[in-house]
N, C-alpha and C positions, 0 to 999 in steps of 0.2 A: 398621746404625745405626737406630733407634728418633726419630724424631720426634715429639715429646709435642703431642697435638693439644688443640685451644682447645676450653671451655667450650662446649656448643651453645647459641645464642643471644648469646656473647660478641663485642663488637665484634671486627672482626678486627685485629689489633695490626700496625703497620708494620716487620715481622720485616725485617732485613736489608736494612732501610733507612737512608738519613739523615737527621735533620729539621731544618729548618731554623729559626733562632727562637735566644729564650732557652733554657736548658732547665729552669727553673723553672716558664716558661708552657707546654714544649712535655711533661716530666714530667706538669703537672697537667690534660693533658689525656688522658694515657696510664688504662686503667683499673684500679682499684687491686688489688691481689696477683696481677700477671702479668707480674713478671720474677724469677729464679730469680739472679741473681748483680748488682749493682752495680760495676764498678771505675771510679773516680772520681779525678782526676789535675786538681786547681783548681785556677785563679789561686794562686800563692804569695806574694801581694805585697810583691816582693822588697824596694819601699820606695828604690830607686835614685836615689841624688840625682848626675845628670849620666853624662858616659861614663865607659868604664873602659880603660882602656888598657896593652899589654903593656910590656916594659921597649923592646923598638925603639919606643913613640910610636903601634904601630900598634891600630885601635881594635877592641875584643873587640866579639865580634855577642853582647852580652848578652838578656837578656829585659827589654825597656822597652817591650812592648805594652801598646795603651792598654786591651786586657782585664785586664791585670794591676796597674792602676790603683785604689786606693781611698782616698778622701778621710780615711780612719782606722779605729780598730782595731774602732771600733765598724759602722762601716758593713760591715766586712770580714768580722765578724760574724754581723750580720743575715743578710747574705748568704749565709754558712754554713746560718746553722739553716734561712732559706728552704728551700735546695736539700736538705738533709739531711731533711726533714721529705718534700718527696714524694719524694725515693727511697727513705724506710723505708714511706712507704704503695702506692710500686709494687711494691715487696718482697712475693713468696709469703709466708707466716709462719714458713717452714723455710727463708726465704733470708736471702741475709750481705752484705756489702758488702766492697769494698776499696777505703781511699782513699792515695794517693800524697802526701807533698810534704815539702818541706825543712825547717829549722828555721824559718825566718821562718813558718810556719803550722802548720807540725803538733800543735805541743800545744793552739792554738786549736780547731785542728778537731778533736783528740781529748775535749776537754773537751764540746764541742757535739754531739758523737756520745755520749757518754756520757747527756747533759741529755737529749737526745732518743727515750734508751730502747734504742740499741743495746747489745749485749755484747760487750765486746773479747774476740776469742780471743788474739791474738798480736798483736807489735807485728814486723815485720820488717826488719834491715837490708841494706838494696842496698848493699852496699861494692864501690863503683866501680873494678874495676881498671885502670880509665885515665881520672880524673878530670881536670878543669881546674886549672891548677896556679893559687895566690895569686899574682898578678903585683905585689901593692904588698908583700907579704910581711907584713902586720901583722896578720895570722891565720894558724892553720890551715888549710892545705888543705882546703875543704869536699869531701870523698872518699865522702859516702854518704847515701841519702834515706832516708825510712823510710814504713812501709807498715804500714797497721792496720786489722786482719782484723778482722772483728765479725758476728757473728751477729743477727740483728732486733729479737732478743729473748732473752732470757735463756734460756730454756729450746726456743728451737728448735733444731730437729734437723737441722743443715746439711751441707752435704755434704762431707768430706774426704775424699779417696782416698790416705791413708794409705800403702798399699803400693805406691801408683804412683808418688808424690813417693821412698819410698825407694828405688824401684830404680831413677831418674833421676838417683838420688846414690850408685849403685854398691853396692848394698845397703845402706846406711847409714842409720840413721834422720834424717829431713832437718831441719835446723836452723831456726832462725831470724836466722841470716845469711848473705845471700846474695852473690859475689861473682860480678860480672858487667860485661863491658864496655857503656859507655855507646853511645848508637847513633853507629856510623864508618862511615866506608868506602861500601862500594854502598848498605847499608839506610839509610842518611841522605837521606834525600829532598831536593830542590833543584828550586827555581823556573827560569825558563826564562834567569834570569841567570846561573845557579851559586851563587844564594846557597841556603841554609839553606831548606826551605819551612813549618819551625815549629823554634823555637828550644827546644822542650823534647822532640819527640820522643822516646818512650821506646825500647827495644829492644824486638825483638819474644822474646827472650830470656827475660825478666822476664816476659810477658803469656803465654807457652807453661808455663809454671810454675805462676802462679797458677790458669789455666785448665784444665791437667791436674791439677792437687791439687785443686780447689774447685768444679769442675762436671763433669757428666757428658754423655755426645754429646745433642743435643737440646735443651737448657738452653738458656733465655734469656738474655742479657748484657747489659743495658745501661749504656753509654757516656755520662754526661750534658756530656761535655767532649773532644769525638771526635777532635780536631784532624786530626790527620794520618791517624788512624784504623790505629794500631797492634793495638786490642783490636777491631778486625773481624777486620782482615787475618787475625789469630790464631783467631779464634773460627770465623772460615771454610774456614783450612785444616783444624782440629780437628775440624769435623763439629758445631760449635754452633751459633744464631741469635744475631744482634745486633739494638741498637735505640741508635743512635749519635745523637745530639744537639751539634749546631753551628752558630750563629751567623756564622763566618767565615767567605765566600766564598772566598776563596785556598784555607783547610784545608779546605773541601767540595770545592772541585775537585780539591786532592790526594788526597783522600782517595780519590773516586769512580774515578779515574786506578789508584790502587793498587790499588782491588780488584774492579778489571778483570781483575786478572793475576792473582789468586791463583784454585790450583784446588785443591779440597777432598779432603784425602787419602782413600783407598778406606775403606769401612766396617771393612776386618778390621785396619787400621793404629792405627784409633782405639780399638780391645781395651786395658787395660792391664790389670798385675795385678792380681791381685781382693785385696778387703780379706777377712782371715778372718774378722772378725765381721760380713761380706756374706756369705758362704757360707752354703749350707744346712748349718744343724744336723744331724748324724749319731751316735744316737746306739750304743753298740756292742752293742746288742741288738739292732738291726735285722743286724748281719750275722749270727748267731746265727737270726735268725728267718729271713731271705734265705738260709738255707744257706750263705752266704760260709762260714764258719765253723761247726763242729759240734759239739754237746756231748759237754765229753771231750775236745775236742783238745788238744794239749798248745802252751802259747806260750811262749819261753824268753827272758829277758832280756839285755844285752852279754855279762853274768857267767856267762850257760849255767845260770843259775838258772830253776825251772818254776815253770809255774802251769798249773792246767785250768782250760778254758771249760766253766762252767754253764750251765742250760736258761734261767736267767733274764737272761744275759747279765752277771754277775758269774764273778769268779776265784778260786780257789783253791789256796794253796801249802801246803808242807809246814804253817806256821804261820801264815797271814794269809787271810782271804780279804777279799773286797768288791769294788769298781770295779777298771777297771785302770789308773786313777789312783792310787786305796788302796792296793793289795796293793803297787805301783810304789813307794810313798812308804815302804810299811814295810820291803821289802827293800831300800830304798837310806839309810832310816833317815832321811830329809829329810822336811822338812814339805810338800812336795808332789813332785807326779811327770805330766807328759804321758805318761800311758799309750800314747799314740796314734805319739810317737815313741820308745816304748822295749820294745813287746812286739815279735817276731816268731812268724811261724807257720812251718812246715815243707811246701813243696810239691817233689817231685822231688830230695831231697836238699838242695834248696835254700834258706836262710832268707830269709825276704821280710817286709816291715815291716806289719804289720798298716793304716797308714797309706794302704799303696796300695789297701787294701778299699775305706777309705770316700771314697778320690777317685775311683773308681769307681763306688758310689753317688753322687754327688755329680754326676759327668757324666751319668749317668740322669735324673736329678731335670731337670737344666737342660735337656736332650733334650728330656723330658717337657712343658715349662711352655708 
């Protein structure tokens, strides 16, 4: 794992700490394009007028902290663009944000993320597969949050790891809905009563997702709403840095408490699959000029159909020549052809995918760097 070291002469930033504060004042004191990812989990002001109670009488531990309190929609607002404003100016210029929360605020905050210059990539849904049920019944089951990925700025260049998010979905290309159990059981954290130690704690589920799709080992992350401090916990076992921001004493002691315990998985765990458009470019003249391949040798296609390799690293069949994407697309008569997985070459009687040449240069090159 690769540690991305600070600016020389740049204040030193309180990596993998907690700060304590608002995080409006404690953001604007942070200095500006030195964090690499945002995930952002606000007040939702549910707006709760009195308790809520199951059908036995007995009373739900809803969210009626008095952080989640706002005298109106406008105050709630303000509040938004505040904090939204310096965590786009702690933002690198190639960094993204993610912010969490329910319907009572998310189209508020998406609209204030847009005014302020962010660019949505995705909106995502967490569909809860073990929600809290309507206990008065006069609604639908609230059964899912949503989540909105946004880049700084329109045309930065942010991080997706593409191939890693799919192979975490079984090769599948990975969606944008996500199902996930709500935090239960042991990862539920609990004060020294048994009760709850933050009534909105997320899974760390959901923060191992976002954190391997959207940042790489080394990456900054800050937390401007740390609570229980899920998105450390995560970012410390993954091999990232954090910069967690909170206010509540209770949630800083739990927090501090949790990530005592977590130990940081080995460097070779946090390898994921590589994006092909991260790979070095190969192109098939280098195997040609590498001797991988010789001018003249013959490459054959499924169909047992040939082509020779020329000096210039182009091919040639009975009637086609050019790339071996070209010749590929004319002898299968499609408008295009991965040359790459459809020639083979001849070694030892054996046919073998031209393919495995250039991941072979390709391990050279990353040898090399």
């Amino acid at each position: 794992m690769t540690v991305k070291a600070q600016p020389t002469g740049a204040p030193a930033l309180p990596l993998d700490q907690i700060l304590r504060g608002d995080c409006i004042e404690s953001m604007r004191a942070l200095p500006a394009g030195c964090v690499d990812l945002v995930f952002a989990d606000p007040p939702y002001n549910l707006q709760l007028r009195g308790d809520l109670h199951r059908p036995d009488n007995s009373r739900v531990d809803a969210v009626d902290d008095a952080w989640d309190r706002f005298g109106s929609f406008e105050a709630y607002d303000r509040f938004t663009r505040d904090w939204l404003a310096q965590a786009r100016r702690v933002l690198k210029p190639n960094g993204a944000i993610w912010v969490i929360g329910s319907y009572h605020n998310i189209f508020r905050v998406g609209a204030a993320l847009q005014d302020a210059g962010f660019w949505v990539l995705n909106d995502v849904v967490w569909r809860k597969s073990n929600p809290m049920p309507n206990f008065r019944g006069k609604r639908l089951t609230n059964a899912h949050e949503t989540l909105i990925w946004a880049s700084r700025s329109e045309g930065a260049r942010y991080t997706f790891n593409y191939e890693a998010l799919k192979a975490l979905n079984e090769g599948v290309q990975m969606r944008s809905d996500w199902v996930l159990p709500i935090c239960t059981g042991h990862e539920r954290l609990k004060d020294a009563t048994g009760v709850k130690a933050h009534p909105t704690q997320k899974p760390e589920a959901l923060l191992h997702r976002v954190l391997v799709g959207t940042t790489n080992p080394g990456d900054v992350v800050l937390d401007p709403f740390f609570g229980t401090g899920t998105t450390g916990a995560v970012a410390r076992m993954l091999g990232r840095r954090f910069i967690g921001i909170e206010r509540e004493e209770s949630y800083r002691a739990a927090a501090e408490a949790r990530l005592a315990r977590v130990r940081p998985l080995p460097a070779q765990a946090l390898e994921t699959t590589e994006s092909k458009r991260a790979a070095p470019r190969i192109p098939f003249g280098q195997l040609v000029e590498r001797g991988l391949l010789r001018p003249g040798e013959v490459l054959v296609n499924p169909r047992g159909q040939a082509a020779k390799v020329r000096v210039d690293g182009s091919l040639v069949s009975a009637e086609h020549r050019g790339s071996i994407h070209q010749v590929g697309a004319a002898l299968e008569g499609a408008p295009s052809c991965n040359g790459w997985t459809y020639w083979q070459f001849k070694r030892e009687g054996k046919l073998i995918p031209i393919d495995l040449l250039r991941q072979q240069l390709r391990a050279e090159l990353e040898r090399n760097r």
